[in-house]
LUMZADO-236330 format. One line per field, with one value per atom (N, C-alpha, C): residue number from 0; residue in three letters; atom name; y, x, z negated. Coordinates in Angstrom, 3 decimals, padded with zeros to 6 digits, m for minus. Atoms other than C-alpha are relative to their C-alpha. Layout:
N
nr	(NUM | ...) $
rest	(Ala | ...) $
atom	(CA | ...) $
c2	(Y | ...) $
c1	(X | ...) $
c3	(Z | ...) $
This chain:
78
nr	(0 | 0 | 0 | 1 | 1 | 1 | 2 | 2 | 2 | 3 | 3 | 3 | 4 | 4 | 4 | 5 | 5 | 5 | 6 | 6 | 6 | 7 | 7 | 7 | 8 | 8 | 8 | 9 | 9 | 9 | 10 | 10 | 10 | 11 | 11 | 11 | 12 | 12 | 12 | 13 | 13 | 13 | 14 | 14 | 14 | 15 | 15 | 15 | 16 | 16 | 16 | 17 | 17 | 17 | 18 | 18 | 18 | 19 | 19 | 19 | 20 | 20 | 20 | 21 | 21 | 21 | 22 | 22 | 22 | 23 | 23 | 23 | 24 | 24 | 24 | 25 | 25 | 25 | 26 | 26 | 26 | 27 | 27 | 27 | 28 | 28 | 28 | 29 | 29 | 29 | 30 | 30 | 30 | 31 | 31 | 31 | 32 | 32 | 32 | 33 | 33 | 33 | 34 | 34 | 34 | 35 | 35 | 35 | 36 | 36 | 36 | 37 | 37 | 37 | 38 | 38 | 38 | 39 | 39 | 39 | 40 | 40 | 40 | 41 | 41 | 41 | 42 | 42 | 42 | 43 | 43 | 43 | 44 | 44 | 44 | 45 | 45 | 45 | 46 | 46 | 46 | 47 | 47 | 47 | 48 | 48 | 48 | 49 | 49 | 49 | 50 | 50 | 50 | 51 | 51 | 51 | 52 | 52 | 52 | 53 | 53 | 53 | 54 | 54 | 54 | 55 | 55 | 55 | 56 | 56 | 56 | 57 | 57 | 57 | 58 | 58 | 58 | 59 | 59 | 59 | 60 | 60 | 60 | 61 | 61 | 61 | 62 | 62 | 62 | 63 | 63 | 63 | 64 | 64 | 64 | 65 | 65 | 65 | 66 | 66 | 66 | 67 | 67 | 67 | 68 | 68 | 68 | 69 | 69 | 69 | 70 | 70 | 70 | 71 | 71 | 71 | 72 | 72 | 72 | 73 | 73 | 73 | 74 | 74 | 74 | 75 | 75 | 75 | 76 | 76 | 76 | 77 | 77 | 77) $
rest	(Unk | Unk | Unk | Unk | Unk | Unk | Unk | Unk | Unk | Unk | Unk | Unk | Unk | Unk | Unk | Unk | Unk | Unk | Unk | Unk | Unk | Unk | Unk | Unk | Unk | Unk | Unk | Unk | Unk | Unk | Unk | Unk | Unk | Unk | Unk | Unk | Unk | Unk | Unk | Unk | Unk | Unk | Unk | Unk | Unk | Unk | Unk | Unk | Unk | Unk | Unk | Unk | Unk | Unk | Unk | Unk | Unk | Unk | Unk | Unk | Unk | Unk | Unk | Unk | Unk | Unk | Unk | Unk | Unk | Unk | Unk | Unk | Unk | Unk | Unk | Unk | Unk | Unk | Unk | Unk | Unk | Unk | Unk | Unk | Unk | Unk | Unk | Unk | Unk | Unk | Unk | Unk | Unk | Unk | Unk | Unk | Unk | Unk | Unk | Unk | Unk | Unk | Unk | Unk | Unk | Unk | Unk | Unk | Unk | Unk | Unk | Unk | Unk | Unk | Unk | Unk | Unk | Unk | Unk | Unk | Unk | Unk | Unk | Unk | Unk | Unk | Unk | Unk | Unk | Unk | Unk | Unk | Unk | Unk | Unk | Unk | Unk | Unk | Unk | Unk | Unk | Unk | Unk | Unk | Unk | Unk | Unk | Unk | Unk | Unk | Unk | Unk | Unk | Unk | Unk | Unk | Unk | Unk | Unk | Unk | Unk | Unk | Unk | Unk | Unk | Unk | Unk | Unk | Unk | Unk | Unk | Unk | Unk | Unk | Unk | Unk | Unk | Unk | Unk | Unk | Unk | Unk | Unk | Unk | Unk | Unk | Unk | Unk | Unk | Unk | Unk | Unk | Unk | Unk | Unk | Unk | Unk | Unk | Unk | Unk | Unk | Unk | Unk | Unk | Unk | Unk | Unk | Unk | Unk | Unk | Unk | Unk | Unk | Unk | Unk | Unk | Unk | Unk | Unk | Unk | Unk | Unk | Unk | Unk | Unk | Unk | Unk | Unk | Unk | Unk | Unk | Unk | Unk | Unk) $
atom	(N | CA | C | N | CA | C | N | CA | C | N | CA | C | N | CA | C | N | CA | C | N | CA | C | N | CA | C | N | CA | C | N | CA | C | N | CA | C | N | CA | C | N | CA | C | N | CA | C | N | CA | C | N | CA | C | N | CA | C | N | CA | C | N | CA | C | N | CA | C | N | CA | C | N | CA | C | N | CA | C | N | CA | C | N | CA | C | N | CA | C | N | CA | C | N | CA | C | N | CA | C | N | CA | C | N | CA | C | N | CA | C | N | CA | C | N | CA | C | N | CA | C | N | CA | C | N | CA | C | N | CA | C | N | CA | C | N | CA | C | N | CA | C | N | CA | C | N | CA | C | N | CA | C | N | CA | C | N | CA | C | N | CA | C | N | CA | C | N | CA | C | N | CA | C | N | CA | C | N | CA | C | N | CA | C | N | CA | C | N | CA | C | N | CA | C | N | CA | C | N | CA | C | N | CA | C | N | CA | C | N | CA | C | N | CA | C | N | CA | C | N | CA | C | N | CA | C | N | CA | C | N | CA | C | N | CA | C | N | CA | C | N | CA | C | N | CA | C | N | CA | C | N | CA | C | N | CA | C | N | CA | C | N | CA | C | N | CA | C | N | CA | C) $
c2	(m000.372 | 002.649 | m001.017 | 000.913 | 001.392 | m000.863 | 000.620 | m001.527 | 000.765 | m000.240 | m000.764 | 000.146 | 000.153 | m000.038 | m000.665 | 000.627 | m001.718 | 001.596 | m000.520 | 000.473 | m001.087 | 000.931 | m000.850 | 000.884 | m000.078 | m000.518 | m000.609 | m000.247 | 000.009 | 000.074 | 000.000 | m000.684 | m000.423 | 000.747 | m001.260 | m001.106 | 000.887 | m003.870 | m000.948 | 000.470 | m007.252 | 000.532 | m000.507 | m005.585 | 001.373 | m001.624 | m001.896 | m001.178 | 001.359 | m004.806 | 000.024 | 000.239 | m005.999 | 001.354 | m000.799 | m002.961 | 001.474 | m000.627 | m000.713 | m000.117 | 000.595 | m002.973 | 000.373 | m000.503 | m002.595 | 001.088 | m001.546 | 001.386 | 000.070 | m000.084 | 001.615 | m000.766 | 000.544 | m000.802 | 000.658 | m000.654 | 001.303 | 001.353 | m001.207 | 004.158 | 000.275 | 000.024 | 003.125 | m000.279 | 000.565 | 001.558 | 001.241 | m001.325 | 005.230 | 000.266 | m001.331 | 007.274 | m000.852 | 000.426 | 004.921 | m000.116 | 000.072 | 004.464 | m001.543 | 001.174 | 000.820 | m000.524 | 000.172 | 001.244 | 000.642 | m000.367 | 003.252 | m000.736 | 000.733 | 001.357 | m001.112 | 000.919 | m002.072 | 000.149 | m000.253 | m002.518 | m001.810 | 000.781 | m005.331 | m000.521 | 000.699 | m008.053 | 000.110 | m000.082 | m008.218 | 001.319 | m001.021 | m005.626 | 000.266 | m000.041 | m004.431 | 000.508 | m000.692 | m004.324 | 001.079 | m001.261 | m001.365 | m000.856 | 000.407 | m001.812 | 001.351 | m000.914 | 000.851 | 001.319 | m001.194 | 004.598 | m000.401 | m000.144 | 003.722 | m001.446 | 001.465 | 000.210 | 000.323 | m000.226 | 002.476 | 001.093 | m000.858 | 004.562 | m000.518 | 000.679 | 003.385 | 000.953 | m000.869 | 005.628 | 000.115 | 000.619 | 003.676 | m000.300 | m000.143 | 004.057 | 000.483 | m000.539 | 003.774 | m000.551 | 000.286 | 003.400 | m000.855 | 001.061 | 000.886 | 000.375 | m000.493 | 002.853 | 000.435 | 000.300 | 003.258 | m001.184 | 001.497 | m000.288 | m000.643 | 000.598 | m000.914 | 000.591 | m000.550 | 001.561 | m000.632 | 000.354 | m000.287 | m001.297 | 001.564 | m003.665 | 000.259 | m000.212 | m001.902 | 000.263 | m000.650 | m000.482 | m001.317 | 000.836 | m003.701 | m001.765 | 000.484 | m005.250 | m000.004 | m000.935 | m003.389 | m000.127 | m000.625 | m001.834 | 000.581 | m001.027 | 000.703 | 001.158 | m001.708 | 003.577 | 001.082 | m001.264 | 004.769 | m001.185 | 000.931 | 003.612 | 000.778 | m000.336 | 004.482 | m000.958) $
c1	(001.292 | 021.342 | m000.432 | 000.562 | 020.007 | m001.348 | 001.150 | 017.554 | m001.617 | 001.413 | 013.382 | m000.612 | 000.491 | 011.635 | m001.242 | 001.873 | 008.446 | m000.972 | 001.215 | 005.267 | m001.072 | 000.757 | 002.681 | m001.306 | 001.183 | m001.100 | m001.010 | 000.985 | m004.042 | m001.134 | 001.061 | m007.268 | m001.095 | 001.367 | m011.235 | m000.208 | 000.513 | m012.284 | 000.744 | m000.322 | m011.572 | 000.088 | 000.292 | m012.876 | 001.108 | m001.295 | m010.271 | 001.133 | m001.706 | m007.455 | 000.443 | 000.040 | m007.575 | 000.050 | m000.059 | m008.616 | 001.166 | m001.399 | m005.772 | 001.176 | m001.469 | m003.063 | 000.414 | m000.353 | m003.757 | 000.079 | m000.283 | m003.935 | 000.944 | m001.281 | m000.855 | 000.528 | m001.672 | 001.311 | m000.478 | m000.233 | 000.196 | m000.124 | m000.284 | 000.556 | 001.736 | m001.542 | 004.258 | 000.383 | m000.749 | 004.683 | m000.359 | 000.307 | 002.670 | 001.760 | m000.885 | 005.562 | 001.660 | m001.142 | 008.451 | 000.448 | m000.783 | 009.068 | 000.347 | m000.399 | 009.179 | 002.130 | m001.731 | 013.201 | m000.032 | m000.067 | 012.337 | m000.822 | 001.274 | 008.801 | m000.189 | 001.128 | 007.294 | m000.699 | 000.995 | 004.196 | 000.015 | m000.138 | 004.104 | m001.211 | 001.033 | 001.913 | m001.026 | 001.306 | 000.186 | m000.778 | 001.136 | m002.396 | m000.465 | 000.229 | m003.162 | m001.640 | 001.523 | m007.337 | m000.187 | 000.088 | m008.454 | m001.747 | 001.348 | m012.189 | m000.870 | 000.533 | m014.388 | 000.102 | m000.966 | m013.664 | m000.542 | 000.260 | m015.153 | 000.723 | m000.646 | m012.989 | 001.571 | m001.442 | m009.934 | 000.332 | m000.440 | m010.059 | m001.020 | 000.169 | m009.990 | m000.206 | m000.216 | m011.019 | 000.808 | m000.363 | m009.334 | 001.468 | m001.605 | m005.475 | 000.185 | m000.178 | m003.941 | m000.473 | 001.005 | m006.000 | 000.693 | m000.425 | m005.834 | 000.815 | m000.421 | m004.683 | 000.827 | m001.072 | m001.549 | 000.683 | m000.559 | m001.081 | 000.542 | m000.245 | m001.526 | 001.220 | m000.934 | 001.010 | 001.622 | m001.436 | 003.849 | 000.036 | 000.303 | 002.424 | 000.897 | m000.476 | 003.270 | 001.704 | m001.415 | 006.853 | 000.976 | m000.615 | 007.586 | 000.583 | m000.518 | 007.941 | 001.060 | m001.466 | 011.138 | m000.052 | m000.434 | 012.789 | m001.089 | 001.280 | 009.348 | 000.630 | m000.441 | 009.587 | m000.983 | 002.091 | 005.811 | m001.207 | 001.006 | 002.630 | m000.838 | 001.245 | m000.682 | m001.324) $
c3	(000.532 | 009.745 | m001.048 | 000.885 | 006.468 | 000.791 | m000.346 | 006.479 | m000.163 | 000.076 | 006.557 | m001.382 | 001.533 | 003.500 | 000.057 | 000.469 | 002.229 | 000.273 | m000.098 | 003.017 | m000.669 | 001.074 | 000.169 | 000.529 | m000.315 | 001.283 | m001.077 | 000.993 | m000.840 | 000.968 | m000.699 | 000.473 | m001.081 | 000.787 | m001.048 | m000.113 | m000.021 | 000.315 | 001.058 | m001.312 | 002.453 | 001.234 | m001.732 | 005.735 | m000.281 | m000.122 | 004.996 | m000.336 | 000.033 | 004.032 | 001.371 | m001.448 | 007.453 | 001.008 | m000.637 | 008.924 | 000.129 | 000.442 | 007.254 | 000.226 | m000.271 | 007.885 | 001.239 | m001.984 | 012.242 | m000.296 | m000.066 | 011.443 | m000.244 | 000.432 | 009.815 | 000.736 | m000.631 | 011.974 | 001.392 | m001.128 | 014.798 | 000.001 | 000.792 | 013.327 | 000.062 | 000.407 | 012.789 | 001.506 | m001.237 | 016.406 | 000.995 | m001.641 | 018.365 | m000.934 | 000.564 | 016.070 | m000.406 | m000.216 | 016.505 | m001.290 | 001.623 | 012.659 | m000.157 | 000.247 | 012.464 | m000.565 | 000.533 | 011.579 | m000.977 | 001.352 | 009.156 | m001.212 | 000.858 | 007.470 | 000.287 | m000.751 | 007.702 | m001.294 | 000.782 | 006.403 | m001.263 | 000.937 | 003.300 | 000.367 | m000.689 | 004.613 | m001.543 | 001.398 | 000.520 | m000.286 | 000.281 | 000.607 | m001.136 | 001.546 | m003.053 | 000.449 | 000.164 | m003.304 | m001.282 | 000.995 | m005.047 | 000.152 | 000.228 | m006.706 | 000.662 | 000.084 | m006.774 | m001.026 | 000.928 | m008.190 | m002.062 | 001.308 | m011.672 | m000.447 | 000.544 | m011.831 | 000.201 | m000.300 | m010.994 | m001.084 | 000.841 | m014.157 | m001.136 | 001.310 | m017.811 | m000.947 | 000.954 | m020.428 | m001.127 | 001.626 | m023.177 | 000.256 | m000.237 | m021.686 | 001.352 | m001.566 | m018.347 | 000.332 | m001.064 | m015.539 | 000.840 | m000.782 | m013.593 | 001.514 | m001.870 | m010.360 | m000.468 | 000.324 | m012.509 | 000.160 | 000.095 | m013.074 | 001.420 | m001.780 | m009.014 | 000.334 | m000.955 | m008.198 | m000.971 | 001.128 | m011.229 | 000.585 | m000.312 | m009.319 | 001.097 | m001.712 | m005.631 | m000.466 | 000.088 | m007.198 | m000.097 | 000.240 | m008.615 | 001.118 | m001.284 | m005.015 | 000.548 | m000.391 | m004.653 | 001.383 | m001.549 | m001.276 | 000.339 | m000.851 | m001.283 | m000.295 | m000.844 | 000.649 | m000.117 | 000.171 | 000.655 | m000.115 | m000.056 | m000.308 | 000.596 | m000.958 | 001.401 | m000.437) $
């Protein structure tokens, strides 16, 4: 069996950081995935919806997800 992939997490704020990370790793440990996912301890903060879209190119909630890719070994983000 191949190794685990990265799972990349996106959250608002400090308190969903934290709080996102326990959902998801037990999320992965009720449904037995942990051989398939771990979760990437660096949490990418997201701002608020008007600090996640740029009128004047790409939006920044592009940029996060070229930040999350550029982690390599991801499997899924969330």
């Amino acid at each position: 069996m191949s190794a685990p992939k990265r799972l990349v997490i996106f959250a608002e704020g400090q308190g969903g950081v934290q709080a996102t990370k326990r959902l998801v790793r037990k999320l992965l440990d009720r449904h037995q995935a942990n051989e398939v996912l771990f979760v990437d301890d660096h949490v990418i903060q997201l701002g608020g919806l008007t600090s996640l879209i740029n009128r004047g190119g790409e939006s920044d909630w592009v940029s996060k997800v070229k930040v999350a890719h550029k982690r390599g070994n991801v499997g899924a983000m969330f």
